[in-house]
N, C-alpha and C positions, 0 to 999 in steps of 0.2 A: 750687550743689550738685546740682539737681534736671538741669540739663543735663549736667553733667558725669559724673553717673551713666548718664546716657540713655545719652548717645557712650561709655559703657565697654559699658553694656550689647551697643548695634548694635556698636562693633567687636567683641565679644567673641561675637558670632551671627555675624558675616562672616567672624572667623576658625574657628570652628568648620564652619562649611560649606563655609571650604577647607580643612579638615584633615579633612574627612569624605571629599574628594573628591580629596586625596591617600592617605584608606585604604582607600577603593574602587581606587583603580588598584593599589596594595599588595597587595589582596586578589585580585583577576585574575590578578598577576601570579605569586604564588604558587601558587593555585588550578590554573594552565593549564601552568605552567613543571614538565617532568620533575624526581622527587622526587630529594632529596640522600637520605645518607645517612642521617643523622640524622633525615629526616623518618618514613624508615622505620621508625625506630626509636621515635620517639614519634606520628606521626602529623600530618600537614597540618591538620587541623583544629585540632589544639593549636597550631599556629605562630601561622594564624590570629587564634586568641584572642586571644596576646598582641601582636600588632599592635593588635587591637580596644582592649587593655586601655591599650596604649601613649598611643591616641587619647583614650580616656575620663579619662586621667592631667589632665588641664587641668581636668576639671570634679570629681573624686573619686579620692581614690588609689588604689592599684591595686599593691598588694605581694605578691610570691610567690617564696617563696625559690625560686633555681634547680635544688637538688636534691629539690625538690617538686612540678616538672612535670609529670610523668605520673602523679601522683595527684590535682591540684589542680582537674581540669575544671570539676565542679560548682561549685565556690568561685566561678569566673571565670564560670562559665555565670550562680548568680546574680547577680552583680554588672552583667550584659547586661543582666539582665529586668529589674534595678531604675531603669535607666535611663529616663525620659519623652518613651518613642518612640511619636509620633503615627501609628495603623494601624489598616487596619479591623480588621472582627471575626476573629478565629482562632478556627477549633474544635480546641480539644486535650483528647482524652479523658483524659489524666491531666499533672500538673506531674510528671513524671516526667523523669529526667535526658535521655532521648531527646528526648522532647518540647521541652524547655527549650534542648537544641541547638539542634535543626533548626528552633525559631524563633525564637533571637537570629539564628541563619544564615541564614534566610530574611528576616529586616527587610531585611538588608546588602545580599543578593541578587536579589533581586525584582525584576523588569524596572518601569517606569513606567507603559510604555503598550499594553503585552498582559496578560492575564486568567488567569490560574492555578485550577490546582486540581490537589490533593494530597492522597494521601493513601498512610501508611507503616505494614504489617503486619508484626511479627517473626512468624520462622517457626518461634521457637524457642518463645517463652512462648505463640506463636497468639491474639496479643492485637494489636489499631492499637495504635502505638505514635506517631502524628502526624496529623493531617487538617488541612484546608488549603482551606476552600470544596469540602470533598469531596460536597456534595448539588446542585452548581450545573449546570446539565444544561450541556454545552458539545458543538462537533462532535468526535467523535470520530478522523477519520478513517480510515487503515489500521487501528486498533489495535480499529478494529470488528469485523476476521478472528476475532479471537479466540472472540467468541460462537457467530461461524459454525463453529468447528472443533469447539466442545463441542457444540453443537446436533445438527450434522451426524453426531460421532460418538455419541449416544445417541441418535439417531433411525435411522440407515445402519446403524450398526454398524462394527466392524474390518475383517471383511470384506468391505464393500461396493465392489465393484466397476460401472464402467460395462460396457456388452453394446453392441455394435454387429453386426448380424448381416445377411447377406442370404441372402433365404428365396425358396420359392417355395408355389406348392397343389401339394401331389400326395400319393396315397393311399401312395403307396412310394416309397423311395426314387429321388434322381435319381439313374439311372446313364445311364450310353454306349448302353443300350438303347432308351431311352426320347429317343435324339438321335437323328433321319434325314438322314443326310448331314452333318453339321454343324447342324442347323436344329432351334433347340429352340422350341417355339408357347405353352409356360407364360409367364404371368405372373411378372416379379422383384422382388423388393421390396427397395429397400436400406432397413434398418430404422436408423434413426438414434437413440439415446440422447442426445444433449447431453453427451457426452464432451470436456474442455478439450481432452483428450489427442491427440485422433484426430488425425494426420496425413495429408499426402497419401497418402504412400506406406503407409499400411497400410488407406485405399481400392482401391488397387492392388491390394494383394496380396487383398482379396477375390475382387474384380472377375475377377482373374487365374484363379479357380479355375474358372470357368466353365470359360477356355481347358484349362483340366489336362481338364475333363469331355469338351473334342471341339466346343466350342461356337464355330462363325464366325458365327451368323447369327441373332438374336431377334428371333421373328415378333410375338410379344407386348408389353404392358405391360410398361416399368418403370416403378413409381412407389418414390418414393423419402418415407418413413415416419415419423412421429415421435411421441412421445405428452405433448409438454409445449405450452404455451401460444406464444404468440406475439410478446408483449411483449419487444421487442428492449432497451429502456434501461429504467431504475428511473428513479421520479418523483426529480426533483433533481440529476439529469448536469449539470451545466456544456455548453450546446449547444455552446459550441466545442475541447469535450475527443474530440466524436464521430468526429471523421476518423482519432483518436490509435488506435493499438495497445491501450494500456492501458484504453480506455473503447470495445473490439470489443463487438458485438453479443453479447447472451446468447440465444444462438439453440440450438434442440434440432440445426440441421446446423450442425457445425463442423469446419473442416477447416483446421488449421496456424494454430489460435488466431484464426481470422477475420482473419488479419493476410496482407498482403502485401508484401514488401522491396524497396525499389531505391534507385537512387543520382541525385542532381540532381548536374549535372557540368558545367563549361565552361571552353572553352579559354581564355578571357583576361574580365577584367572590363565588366562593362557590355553583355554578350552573353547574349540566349536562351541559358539554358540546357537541355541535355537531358536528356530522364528515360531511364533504363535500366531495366525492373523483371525482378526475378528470376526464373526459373522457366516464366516462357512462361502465367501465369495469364487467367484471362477476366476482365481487367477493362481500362478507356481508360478513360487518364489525359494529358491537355492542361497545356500550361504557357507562359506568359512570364517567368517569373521568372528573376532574373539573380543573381549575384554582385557584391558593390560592397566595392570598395579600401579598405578604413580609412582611409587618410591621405593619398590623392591628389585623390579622385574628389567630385562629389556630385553624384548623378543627379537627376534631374527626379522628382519622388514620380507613383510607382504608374503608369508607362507604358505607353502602350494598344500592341496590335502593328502598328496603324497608323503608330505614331508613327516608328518605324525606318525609319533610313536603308538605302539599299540594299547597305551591308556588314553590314547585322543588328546594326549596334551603336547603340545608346541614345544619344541627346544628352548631356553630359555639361556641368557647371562643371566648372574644374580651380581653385578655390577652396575655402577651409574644407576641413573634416574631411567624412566621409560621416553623413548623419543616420542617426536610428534606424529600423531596418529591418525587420521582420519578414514572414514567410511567411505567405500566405494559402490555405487550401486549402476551394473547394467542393466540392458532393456533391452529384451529380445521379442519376436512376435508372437504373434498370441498370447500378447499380457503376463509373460513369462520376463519373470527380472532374477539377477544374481547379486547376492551382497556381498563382497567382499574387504579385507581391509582389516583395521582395530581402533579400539575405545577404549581413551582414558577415562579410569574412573570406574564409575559405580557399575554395576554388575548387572542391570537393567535397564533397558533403553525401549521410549515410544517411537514407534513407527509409523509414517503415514507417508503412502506412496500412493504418487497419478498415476492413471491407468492407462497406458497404451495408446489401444486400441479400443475406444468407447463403442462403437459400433459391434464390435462382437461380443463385447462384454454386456450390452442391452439383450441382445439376444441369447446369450447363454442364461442372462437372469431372468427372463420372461417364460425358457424353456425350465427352469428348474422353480418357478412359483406356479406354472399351471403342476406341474410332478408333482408339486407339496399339497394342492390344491384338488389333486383327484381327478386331474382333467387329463385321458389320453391324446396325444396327437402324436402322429409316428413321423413326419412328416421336418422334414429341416425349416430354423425360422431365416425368413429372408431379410433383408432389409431397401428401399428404395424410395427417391422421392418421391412426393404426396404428391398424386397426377391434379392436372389443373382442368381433364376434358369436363366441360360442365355438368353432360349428361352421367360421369361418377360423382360431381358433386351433387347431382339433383336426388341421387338413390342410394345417399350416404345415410345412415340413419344411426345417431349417436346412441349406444348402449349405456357408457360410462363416462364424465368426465371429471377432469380435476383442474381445478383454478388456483393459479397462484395467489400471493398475496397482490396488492396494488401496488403501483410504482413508487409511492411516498415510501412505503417500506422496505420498499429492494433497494432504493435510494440511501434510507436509513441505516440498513446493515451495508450496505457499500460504503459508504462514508463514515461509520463508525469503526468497523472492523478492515477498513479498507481490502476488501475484497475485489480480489482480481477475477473469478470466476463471473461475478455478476455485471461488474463493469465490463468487461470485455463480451459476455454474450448480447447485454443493452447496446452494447456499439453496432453487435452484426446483425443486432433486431430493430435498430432506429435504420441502417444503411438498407435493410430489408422492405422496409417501410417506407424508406425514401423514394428508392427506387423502382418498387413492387414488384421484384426479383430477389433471390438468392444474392446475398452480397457477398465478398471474402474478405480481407482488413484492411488493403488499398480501398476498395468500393467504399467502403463502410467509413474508413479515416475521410476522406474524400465527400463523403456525404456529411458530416460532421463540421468541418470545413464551412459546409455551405450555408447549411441550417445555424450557426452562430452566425456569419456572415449576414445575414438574412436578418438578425437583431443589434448587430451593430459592431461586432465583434470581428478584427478583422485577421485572420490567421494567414496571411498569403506567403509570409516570409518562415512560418513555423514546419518544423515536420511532425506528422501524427502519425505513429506505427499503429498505435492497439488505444484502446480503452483504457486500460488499467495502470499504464506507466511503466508497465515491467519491459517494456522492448528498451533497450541502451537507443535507438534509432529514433526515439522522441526529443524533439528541441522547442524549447518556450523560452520568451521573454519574462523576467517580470511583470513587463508590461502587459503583453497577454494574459497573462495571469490576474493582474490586475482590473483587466477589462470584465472578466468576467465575472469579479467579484462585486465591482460596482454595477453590473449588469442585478446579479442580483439582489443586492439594494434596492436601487432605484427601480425596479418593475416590481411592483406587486405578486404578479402570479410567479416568480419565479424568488422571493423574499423567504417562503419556509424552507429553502434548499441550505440559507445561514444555520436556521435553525437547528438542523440534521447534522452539524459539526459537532468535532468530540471535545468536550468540555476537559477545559484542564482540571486535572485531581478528581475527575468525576465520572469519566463516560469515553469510551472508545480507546484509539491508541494516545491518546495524551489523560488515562486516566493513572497510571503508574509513571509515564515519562519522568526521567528525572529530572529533577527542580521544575518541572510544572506542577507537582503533585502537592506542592508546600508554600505558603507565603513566602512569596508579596503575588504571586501568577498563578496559585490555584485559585477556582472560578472565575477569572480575569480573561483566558484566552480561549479561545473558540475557534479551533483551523483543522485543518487537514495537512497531517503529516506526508513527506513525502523520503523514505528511507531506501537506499541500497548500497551495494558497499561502494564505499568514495564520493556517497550523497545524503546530505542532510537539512533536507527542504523543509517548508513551512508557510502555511499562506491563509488567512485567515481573517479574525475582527481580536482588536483588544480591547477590555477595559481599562482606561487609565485616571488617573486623581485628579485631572484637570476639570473633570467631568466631561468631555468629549470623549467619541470614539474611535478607535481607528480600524480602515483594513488596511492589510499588510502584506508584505509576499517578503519572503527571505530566503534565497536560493543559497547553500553551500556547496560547490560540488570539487571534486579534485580534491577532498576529504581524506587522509591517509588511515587507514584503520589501528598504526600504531600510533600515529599522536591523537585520533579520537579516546583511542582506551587514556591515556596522558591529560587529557581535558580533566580540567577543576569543575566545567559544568562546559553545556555546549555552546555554539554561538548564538546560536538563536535564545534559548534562556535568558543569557548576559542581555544579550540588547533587546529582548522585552522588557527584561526590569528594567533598563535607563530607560526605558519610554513611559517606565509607570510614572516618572516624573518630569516628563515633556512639556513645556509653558507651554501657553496657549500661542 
């Protein structure tokens, strides 16, 4: 008897953990799959259920009349929780019918082997209405910007604009009077801000006003200016993020985002390739890096330019597939980089590399736009901080300047395109500001700190490396996160910084996201993504069918890049659409 109960028992566990794992794929499939009509009509999450309820029919019955559906949630929701499902701890501020969804639906959902936290505010009652390991400090990522945008604008202001100016000494005016012949003997200063924005060409057009003045020839000084610190990266970069575009130097000279364009090219496989860069800039760039055929080829790893034959082509197997391959790029000084390595695939590849050394690089392009410009100066351009003695600021006298945009739209393109360039120089101009000194990224983390603190926000247990989320050295709560969400909410002057979020299927990095891009979550969500590898954050407002609204923060991190590529959709998607159908 005592055996024959056992083997009921084990089979009756083997069947239930394949029928569990026939209603997880049921549940994917519904969850991911464009909504019927019907569903519209009562909601995905009620389908859900009763697949759930379907499953649970084997161990407890599970009856609802059909024209009871769309009143019967609760019923079904408790009959979920009374189920003895083995989980860690859950914080839920109240058994409340939200609550009691969003964590039957989260047992079901929950990834195995990345780390969660959660946490769900209505915007209607201005109560959590969910938590979820919401106190467990995790990295943040992008969805760090956020702090930087409130920080920035209660310390800048709305108005806050960058100044980029070139000045000179003089008691009067510079006119055509004060030129002899063409040849002017004052000192120029090109005064630099740490503006993301600055372009080449609105250097130019400074530069250029000399020429409007009569000006061929500067007998004097240019020194080129700035009043922030020196500290190129924030403690915690990933060194091999630094040659990327996206991890450019946070330098007070910046010119065209510190970034450089061009193309690696070549006529057939297994051949040096050539770089092309754009624009004609001062930087040298070397390479042997090749292109390799996916399915013909498999080159010899990491080829020295010795090794070439005298057609410039790579020894080659004409066996197996091509290995894995990636590009290698060093960084030498004076803006001098080396590519090496190979690339699967197509035959053509874009380039965009950060630059160094921005400090010499301002200065080599200031010295070759006067050369273009017609303006001699024989003279080396210097660089140094912008002096504070009053009596040079009393007999500074501005020639040219340029204004950036206003902070609502440096805000805007920060938070749509999440840009790391602009959020981390606002961090070292809000820390600047703060402190009315040169700040570095402690100063400035540190000042950030304070200024939330100051509105109610209490970060003491958080780390802040940088602005932008890119240092691995940032640690946030959900709850933090959420503080400053409902921060802006509830205060008015700080309520259009929601608005500046990127609209799912519509605007920023959640306008291709996948499965935000399509029904039941395109136009529905409104967040700030926060992406790197083994993180997949989100924190934002929903729309849901309840007609209430919610903010949200959904931390994944410990993310593995082989079961992400393995995802049916990601987690965050999944459990915004069970929220599309959240009782009230």
């Amino acid at each position: 008897m005592r055996i024959s109960q056992g083997f009921h028992q084990l089979t009756s566990s083997i069947v239930s953990e394949l029928l569990m794992k026939a209603f997880m794929n049921s549940m994917l499939f519904y969850l991911t799959r464009p909504r019927s009509s019907y569903e519209h009509q009562y909601g995905r999450g009620t389908q859900a259920l009763w697949l759930l309820c379907a499953f649970l029919v084997t161990s407890q019955p599970c009856v609802v009349k059909a024209t009871e559906l769309p009143n019967q949630q609760s019923t079904i929701q408790q009959s979920i929780n009374q189920q003895p499902i083995s989980t860690p701890q859950i914080d839920k501020v109240a058994q409340q019918p939200a609550a009691l969804y969003l964590d039957s639906m989260l047992q079901l959902l929950k990834p195995m082997h990345s780390q969660l936290g959660i946490t769900v505010w209505d915007m209607t009652s201005q109560q959590t209405v969910f938590e979820y390991n919401n106190q467990s400090l995790m990295q943040p990522a992008s969805v760090q910007k956020l702090l930087t945008a409130l920080a920035a604008t209660k310390q800048l202001g709305k108005e806050f604009t960058y100044q980029t100016r070139l000045t000179t000494l003089a008691e009067q005016p510079l006119d055509k009077s004060r030129i002899d012949h063409g040849i002017y003997s004052g000192d120029i200063y090109v005064e630099f801000s740490g503006d993301p924005t600055f372009k080449y060409q609105d250097l130019r057009l400074l530069l250029a006003s000399l020429s409007q003045l009569g000006i061929t020839e500067l007998t004097g000084n240019i020194v080129l200016t700035s009043e922030q610190d020196s500290q190129l990266q924030a403690p915690g970069w990933v060194w091999d993020d630094l040659g990327i575009c996206y991890a450019a130097p946070i330098s007070p000279f910046i010119i065209d985002k510190n970034c450089v364009y061009g193309r690696l090219a070549t006529e057939g496989y297994n051949k040096i390739a050539n770089i092309t860069m754009m624009g004609n800039r001062p930087i040298e760039i070397s390479s042997d890096a090749y292109f390799v055929n996916p399915s013909t080829t498999l080159p010899i790893a990491k080829p020295a330019v010795k090794s070439l034959t005298d057609t410039g082509v790579i020894p080659t197997l004409l066996t197996g597939s091509a290995p894995q391959c990636h590009l290698s790029l060093s960084r030498f000084d004076n803006n001098r980089y080396h590519l090496s390595g190979c690339y699967v695939g197509a035959k053509s590849l874009p380039l965009a590399i950060a630059i160094t050394e921005p400090q010499l690089y301002a200065q080599q392009i200031v010295a070759k736009q006067l050369a273009s410009l017609g303006i001699v100066h024989q003279q080396p351009i210097t660089a140094r901080k912008m002096s504070t003695d009053p009596q040079f600021i009393a007999q500074r006298y501005i020639i040219a300047s340029h204004q950036s945009a206003a902070l609502p739209q440096l805000l805007e393109t920060m938070l749509l395109k999440s840009d790391n360039l602009i959020a981390d120089s606002l961090l070292k101009k809000l820390g600047e500001d703060y402190y009315q000194a040169p700040s570095d990224f402690a100063q400035s983390s540190q000042a950030l700190k304070t200024i939330l603190y100051s509105i109610g926000i209490d970060l003491s247990n958080a780390n802040i490396a940088d602005g932008s989320g890119l240092s691995r050295y940032n640690l946030l709560t959900p709850e933090h996160v959420l503080s400053v969400l409902t921060t802006l909410y509830q205060q008015p002057q700080y309520r259009f910084l929601l608005n500046l979020l990127p609209e799912s299927g519509v605007s920023g990095t959640l306008r291709y996201k996948r499965y935000f891009n399509k029904s039941p979550l395109k136009n529905h969500v409104f967040a700030k993504t926060g992406s790197m590898l083994g993180i997949a954050n989100l924190a934002g407002k929903v729309n849901v069918s309840n007609g209430h609204d919610y903010l949200f923060v959904l931390f994944e991190n410990g993310l593995s890049p082989q079961i992400k590529k393995q995802q049916k959709a990601p987690f965050s998607a999944i459990f915004l659409q069970t929220m599309m159908d959240v009782p009230r």
